[in-house]
TIVO-518284 format. One record per atom (N, C-alpha, C, O): x, y, z; residue in three letters; atom name. Coordinates in steps of 0.001 Angstrom, whole numbers, always signed. Layout:
BEGIN
PT       c1       c2       c3  residu  atome
PT        X        Y        Z     ALA     CA
...
This chain:
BEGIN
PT       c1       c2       c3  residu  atome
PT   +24570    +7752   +41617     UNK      N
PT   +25367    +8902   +41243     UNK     CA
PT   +24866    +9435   +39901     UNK      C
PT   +24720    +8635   +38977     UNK      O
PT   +24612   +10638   +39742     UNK      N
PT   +24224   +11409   +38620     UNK     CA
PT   +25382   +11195   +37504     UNK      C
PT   +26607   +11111   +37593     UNK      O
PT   +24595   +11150   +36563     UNK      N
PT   +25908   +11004   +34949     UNK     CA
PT   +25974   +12667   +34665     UNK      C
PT   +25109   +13511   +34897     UNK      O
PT   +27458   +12842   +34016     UNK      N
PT   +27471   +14377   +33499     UNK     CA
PT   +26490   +15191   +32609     UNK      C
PT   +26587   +16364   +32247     UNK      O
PT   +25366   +14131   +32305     UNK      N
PT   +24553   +14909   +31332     UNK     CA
PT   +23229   +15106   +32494     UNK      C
PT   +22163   +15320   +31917     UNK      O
PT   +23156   +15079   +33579     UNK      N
PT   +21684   +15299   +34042     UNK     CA
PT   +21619   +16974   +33836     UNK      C
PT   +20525   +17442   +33522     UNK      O
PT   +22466   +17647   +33961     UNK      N
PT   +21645   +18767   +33734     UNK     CA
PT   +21108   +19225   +32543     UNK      C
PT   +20616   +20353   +32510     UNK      O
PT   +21133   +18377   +31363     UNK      N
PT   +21426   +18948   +29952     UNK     CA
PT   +19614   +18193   +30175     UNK      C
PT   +18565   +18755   +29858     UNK      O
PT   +19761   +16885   +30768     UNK      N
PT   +18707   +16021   +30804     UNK     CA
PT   +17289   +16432   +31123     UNK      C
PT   +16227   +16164   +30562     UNK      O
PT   +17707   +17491   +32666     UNK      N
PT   +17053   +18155   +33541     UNK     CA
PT   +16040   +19397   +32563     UNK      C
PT   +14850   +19693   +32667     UNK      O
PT   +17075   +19886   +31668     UNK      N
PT   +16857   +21164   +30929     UNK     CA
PT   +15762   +20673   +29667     UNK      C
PT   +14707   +21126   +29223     UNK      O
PT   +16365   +19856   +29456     UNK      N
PT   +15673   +18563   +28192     UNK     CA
PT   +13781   +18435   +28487     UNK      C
PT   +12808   +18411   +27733     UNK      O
PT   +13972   +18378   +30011     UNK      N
PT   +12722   +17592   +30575     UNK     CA
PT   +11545   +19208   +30696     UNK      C
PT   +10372   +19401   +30375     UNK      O
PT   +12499   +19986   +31250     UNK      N
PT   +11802   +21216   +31751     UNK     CA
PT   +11278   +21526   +30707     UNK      C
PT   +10078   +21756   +30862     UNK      O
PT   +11774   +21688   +29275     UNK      N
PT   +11606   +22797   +28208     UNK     CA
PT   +10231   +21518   +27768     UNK      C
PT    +9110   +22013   +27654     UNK      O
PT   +10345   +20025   +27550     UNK      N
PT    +9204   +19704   +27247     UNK     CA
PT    +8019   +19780   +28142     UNK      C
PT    +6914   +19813   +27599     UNK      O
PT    +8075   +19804   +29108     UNK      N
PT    +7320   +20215   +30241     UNK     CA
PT    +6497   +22033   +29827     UNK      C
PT    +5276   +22039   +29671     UNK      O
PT    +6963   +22847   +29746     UNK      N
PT    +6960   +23941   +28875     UNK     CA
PT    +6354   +24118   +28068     UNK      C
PT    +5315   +24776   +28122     UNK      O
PT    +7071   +23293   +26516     UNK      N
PT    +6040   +23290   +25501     UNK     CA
PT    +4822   +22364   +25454     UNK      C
PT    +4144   +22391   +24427     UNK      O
PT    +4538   +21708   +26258     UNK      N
PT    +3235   +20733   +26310     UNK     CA
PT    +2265   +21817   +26930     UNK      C
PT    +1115   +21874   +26493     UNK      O
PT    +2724   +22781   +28046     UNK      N
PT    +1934   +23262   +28985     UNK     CA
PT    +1125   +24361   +27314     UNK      C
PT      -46   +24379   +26934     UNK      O
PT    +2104   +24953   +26842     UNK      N
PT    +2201   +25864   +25772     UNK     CA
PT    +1451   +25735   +24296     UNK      C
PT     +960   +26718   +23740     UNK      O
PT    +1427   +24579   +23809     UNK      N
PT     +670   +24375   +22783     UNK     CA
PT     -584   +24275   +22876     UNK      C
PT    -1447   +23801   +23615     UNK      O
PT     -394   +25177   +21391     UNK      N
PT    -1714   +25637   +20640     UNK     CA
PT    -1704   +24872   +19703     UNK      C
PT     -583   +24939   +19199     UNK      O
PT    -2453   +24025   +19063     UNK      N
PT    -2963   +22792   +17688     UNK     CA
PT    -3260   +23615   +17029     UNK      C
PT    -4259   +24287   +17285     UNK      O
PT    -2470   +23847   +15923     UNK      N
PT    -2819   +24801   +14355     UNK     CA
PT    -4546   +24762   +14599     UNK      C
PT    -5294   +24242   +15427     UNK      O
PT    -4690   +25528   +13515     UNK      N
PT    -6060   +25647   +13268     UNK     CA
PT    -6004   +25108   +12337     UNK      C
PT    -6790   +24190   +12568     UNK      O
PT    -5608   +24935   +11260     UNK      N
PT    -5541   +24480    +9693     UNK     CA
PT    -4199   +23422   +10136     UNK      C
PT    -3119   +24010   +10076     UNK      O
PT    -4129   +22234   +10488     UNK      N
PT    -3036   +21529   +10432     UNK     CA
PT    -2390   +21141    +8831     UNK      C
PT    -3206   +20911    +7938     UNK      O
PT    -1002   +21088    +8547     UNK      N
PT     -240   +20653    +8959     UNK     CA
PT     +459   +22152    +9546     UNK      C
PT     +225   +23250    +9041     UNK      O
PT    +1280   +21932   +10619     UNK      N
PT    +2571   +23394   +10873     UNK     CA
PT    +3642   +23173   +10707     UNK      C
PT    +4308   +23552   +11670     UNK      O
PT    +4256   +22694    +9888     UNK      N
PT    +5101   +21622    +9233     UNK     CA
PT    +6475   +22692   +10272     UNK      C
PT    +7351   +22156   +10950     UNK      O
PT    +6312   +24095   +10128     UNK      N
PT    +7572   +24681   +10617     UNK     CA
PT    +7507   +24251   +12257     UNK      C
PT    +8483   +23605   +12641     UNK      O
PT    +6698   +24477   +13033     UNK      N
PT    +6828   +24030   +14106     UNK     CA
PT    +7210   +22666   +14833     UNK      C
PT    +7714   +22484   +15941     UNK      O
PT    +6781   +21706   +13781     UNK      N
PT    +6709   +19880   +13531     UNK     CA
PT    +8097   +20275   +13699     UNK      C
PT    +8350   +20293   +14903     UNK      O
PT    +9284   +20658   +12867     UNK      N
PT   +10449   +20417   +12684     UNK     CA
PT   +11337   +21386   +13886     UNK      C
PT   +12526   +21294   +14191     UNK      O
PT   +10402   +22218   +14358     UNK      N
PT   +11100   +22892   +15611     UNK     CA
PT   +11205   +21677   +16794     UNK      C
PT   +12193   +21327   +17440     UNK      O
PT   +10068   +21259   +16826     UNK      N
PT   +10315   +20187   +18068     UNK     CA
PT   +11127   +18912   +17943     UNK      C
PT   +11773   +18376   +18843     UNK      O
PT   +10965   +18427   +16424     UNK      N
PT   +12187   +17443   +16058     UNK     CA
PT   +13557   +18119   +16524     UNK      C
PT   +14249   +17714   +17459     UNK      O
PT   +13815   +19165   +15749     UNK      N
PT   +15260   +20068   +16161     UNK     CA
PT   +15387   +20304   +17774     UNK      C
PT   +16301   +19828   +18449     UNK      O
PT   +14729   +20806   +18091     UNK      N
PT   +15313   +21112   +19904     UNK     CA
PT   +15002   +19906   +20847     UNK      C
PT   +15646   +19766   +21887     UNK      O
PT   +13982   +19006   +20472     UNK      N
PT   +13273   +18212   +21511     UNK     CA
PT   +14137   +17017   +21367     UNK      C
PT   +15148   +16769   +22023     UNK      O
PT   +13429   +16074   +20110     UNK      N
PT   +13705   +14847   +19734     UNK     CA
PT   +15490   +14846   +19159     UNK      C
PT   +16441   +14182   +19570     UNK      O
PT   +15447   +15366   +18610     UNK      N
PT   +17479   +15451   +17838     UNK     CA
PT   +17985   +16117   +19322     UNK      C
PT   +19175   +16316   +19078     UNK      O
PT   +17795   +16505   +20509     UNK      N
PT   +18481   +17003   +21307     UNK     CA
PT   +18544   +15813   +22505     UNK      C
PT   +19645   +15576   +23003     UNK      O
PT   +17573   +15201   +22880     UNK      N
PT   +17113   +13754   +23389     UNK     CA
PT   +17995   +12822   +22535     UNK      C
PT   +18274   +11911   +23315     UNK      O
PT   +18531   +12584   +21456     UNK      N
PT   +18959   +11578   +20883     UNK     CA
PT   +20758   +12356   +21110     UNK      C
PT   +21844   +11863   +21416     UNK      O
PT   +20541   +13018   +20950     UNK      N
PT   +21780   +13318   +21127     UNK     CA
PT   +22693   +13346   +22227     UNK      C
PT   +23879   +13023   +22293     UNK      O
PT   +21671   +13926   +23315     UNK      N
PT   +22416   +13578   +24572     UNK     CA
PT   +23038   +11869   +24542     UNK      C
PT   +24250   +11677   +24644     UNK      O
PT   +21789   +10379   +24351     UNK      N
PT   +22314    +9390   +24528     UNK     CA
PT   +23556    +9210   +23904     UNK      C
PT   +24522    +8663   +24435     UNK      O
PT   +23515    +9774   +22532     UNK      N
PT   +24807    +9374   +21633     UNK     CA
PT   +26097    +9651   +22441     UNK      C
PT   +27005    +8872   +22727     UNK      O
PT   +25910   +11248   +22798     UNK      N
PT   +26726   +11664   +23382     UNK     CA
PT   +27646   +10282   +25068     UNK      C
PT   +28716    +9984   +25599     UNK      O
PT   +26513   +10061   +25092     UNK      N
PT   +26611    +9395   +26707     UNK     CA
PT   +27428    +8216   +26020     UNK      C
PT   +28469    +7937   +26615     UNK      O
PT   +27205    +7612   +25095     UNK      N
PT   +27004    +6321   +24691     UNK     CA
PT   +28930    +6474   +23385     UNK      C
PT   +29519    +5751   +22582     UNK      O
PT   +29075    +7608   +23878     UNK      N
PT   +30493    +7297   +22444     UNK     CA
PT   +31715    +7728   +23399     UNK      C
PT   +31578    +8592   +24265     UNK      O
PT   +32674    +7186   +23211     UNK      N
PT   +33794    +7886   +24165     UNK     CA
PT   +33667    +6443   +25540     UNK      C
PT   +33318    +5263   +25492     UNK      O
PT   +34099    +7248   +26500     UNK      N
PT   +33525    +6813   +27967     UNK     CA
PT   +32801    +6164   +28638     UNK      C
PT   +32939    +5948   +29842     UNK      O
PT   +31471    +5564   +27548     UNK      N
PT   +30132    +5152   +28023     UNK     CA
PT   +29638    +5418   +29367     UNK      C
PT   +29793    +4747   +30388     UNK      O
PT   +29026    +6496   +29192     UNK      N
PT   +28479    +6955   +30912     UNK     CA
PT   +27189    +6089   +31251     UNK      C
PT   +26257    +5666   +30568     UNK      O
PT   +27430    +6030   +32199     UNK      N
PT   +25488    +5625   +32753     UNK     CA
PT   +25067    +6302   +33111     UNK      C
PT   +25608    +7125   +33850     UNK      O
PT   +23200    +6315   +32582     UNK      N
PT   +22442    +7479   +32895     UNK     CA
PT   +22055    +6834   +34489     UNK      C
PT   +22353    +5656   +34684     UNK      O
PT   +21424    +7585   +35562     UNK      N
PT   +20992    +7331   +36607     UNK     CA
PT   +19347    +6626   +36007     UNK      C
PT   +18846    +7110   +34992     UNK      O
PT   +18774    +5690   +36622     UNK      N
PT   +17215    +5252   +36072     UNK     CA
PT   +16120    +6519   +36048     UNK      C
PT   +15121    +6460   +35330     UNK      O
PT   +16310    +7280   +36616     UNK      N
PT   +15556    +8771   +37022     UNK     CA
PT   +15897    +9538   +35930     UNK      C
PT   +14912   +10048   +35396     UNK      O
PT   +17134    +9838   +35328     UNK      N
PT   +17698   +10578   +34266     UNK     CA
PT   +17160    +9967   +32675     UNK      C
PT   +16888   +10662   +31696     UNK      O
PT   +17100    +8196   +32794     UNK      N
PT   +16474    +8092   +31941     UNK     CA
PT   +15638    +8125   +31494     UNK      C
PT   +15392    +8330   +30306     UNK      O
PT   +14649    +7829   +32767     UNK      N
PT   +13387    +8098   +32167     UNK     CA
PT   +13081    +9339   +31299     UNK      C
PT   +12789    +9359   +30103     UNK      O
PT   +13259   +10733   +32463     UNK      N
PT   +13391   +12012   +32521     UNK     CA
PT   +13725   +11894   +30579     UNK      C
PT   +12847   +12195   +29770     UNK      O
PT   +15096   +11421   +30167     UNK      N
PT   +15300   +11407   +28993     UNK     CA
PT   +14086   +10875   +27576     UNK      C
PT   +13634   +11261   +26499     UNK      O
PT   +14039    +9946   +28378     UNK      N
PT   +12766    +9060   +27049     UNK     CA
PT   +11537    +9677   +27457     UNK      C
PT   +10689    +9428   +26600     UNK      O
PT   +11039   +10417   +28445     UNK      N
PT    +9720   +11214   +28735     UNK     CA
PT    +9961   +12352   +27586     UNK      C
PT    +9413   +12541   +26500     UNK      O
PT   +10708   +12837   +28078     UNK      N
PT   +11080   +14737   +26914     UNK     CA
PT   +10888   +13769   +25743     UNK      C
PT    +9701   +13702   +25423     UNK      O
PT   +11584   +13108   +25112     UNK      N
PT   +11417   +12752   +23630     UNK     CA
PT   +10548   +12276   +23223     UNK      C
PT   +10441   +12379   +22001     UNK      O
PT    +9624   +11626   +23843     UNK      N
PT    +8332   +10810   +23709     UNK     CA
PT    +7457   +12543   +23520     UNK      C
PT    +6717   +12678   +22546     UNK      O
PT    +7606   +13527   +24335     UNK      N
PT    +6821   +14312   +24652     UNK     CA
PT    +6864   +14860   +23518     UNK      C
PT    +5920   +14854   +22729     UNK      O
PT    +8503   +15653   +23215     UNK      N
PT    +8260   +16253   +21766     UNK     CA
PT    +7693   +15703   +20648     UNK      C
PT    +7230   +16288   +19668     UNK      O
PT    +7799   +14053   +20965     UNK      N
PT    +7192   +13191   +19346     UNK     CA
PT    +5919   +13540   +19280     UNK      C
PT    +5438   +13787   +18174     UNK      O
PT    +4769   +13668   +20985     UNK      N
PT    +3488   +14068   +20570     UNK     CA
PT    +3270   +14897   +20205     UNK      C
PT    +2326   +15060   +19432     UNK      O
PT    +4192   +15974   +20670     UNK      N
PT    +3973   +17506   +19772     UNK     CA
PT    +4561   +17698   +18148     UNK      C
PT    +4418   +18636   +17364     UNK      O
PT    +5127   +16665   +18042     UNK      N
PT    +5053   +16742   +16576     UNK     CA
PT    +4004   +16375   +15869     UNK      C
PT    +3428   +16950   +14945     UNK      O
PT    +3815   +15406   +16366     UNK      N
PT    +2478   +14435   +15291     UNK     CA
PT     +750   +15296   +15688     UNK      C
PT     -297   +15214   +15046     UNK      O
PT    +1036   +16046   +16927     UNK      N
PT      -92   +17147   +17063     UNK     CA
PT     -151   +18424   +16144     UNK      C
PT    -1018   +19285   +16293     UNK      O
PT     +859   +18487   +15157     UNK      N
PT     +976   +19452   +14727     UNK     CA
PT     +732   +19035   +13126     UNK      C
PT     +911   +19738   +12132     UNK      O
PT     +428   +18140   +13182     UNK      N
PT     +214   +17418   +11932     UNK     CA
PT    -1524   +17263   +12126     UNK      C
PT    -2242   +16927   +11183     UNK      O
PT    -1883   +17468   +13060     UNK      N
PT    -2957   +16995   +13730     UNK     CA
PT    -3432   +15500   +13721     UNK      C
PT    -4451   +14871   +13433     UNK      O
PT    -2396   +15303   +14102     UNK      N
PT    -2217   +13312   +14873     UNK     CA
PT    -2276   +13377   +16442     UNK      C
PT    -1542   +14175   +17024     UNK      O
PT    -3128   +12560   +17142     UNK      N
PT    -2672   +12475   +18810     UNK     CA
PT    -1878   +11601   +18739     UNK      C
PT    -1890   +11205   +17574     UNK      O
PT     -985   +10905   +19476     UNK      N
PT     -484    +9801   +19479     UNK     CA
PT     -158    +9714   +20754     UNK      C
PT      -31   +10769   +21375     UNK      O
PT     +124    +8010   +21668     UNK      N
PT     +697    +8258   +22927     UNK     CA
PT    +2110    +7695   +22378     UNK      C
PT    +2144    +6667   +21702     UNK      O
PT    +3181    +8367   +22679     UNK      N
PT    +4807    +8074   +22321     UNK     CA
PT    +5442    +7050   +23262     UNK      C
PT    +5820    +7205   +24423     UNK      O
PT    +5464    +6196   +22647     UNK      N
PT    +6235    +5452   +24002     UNK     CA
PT    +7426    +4652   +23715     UNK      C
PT    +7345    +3452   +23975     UNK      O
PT    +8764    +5207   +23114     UNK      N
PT    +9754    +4716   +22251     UNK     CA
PT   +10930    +4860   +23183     UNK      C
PT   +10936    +5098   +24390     UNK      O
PT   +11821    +4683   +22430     UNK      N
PT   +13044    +4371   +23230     UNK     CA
PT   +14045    +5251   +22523     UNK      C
PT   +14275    +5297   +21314     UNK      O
PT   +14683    +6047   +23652     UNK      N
PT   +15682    +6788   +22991     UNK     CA
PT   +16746    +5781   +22277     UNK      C
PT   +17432    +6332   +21417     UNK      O
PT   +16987    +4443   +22484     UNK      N
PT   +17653    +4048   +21712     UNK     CA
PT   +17541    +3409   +20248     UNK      C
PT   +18489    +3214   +19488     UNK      O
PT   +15837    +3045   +19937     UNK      N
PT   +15252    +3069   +18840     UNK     CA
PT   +15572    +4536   +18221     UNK      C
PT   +15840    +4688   +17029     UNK      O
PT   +15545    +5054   +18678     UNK      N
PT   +15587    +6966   +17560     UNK     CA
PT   +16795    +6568   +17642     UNK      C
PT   +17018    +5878   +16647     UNK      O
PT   +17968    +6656   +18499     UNK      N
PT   +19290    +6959   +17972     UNK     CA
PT   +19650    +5683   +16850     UNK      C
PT   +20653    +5613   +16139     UNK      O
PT   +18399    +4613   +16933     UNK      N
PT   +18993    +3359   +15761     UNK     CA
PT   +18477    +4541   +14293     UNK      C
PT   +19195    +5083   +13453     UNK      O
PT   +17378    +4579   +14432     UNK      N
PT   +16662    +5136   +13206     UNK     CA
PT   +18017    +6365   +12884     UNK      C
PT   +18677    +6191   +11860     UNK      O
PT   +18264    +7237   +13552     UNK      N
PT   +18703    +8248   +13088     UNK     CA
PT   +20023    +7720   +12428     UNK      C
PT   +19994    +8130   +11268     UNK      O
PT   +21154    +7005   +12637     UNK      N
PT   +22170    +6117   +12510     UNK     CA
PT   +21772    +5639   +11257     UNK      C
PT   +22440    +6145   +10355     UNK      O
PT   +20792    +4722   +10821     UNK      N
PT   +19899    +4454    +9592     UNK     CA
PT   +19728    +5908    +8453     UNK      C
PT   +20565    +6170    +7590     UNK      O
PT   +18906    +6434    +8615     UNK      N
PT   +18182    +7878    +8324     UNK     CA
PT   +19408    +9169    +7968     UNK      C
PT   +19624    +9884    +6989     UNK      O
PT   +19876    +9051    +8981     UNK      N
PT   +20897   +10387    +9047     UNK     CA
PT   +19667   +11848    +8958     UNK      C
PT   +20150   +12832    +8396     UNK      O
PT   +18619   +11965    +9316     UNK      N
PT   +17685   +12919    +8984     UNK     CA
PT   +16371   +12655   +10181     UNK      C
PT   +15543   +11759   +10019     UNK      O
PT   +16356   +13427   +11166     UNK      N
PT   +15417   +13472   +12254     UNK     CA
PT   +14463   +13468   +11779     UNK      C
PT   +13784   +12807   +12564     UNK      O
PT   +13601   +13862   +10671     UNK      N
PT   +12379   +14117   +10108     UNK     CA
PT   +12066   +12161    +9783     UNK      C
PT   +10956   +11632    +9852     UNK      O
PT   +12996   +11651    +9543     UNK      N
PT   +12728   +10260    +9146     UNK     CA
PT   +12534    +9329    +9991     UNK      C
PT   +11721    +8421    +9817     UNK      O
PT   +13468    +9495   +11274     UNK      N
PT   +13356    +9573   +12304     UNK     CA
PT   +12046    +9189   +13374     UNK      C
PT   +11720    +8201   +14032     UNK      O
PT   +11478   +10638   +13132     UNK      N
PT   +10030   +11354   +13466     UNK     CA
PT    +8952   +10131   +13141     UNK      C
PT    +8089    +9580   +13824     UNK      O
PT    +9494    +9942   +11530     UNK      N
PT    +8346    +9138   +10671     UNK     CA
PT    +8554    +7477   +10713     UNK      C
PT    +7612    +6720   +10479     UNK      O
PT    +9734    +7055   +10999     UNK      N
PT    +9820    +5821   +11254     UNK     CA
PT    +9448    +5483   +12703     UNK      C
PT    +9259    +4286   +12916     UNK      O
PT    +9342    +6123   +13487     UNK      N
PT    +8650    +5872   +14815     UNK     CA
PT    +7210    +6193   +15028     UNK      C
PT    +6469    +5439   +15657     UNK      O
PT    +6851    +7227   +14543     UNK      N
PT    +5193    +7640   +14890     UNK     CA
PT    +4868    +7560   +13314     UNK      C
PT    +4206    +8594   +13222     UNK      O
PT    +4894    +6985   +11920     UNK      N
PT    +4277    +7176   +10911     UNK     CA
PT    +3681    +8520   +10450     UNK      C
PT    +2754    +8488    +9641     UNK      O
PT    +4051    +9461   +10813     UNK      N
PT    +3446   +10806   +11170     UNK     CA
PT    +4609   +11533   +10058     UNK      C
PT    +5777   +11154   +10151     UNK      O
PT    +4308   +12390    +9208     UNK      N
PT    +3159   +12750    +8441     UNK     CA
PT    +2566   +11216    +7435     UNK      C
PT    +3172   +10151    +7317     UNK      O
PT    +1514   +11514    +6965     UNK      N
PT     +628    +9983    +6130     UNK     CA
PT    +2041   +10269    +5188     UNK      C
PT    +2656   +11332    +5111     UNK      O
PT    +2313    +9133    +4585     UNK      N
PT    +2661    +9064    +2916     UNK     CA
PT    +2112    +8816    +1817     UNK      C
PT    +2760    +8885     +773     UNK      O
């Protein structure tokens, strides 16, 4: 049975699907404004759905929904750290980001405690 968030999930998956097809790699990296567009809609929207799932009610995601979930966020993380001009392959756990962010309170830290991306 589908949890109430697959369509948010569905929408989640499409739009990274989208911007992967869509990106262009700065020419002069860093694009620091774009880096933080995909944290904001991609990765903080992926973490949020779980929170969401995960406070109140505790829903279960369907195994298909999750993936679907940790694919989009993994996806936006590569398009962040591509915009830094980092490749990276993302392979995290939406529930590691929602620890970090809980920690952090700041997606950008987030970003950086999972992919090290930007150098310090």
């Amino acid at each position: 049975m589908p949890s109430p968030y697959r369509d948010r999930i569905e929408r989640l998956a499409a739009d990274a699907r989208a911007a992967r097809e869509a990106f262009d790699p700065p020419a002069d990296p860093p694009d620091e404004q774009q880096a933080m567009a995909y944290l904001r809609e991609g990765v903080g929207e992926a973490v949020a759905v779980y929170v969401d799932a995960r406070t109140g009610e505790w829903e279960r995601f369907g195994p298909a929904e999750f993936d679907d979930l940790e694919w989009a966020m993994n996806a936006y993380l590569e398009l962040y750290a591509r915009c830094y001009g980092v490749d990276i392959e993302a392979d995290y756990s939406v529930r590691e980001a929602a620890e970090a962010l809980t920690d952090t309170h700041n997606i950008a830290d987030v970003a950086y405690v999972l992919t090290s991306v930007p150098e310090r």
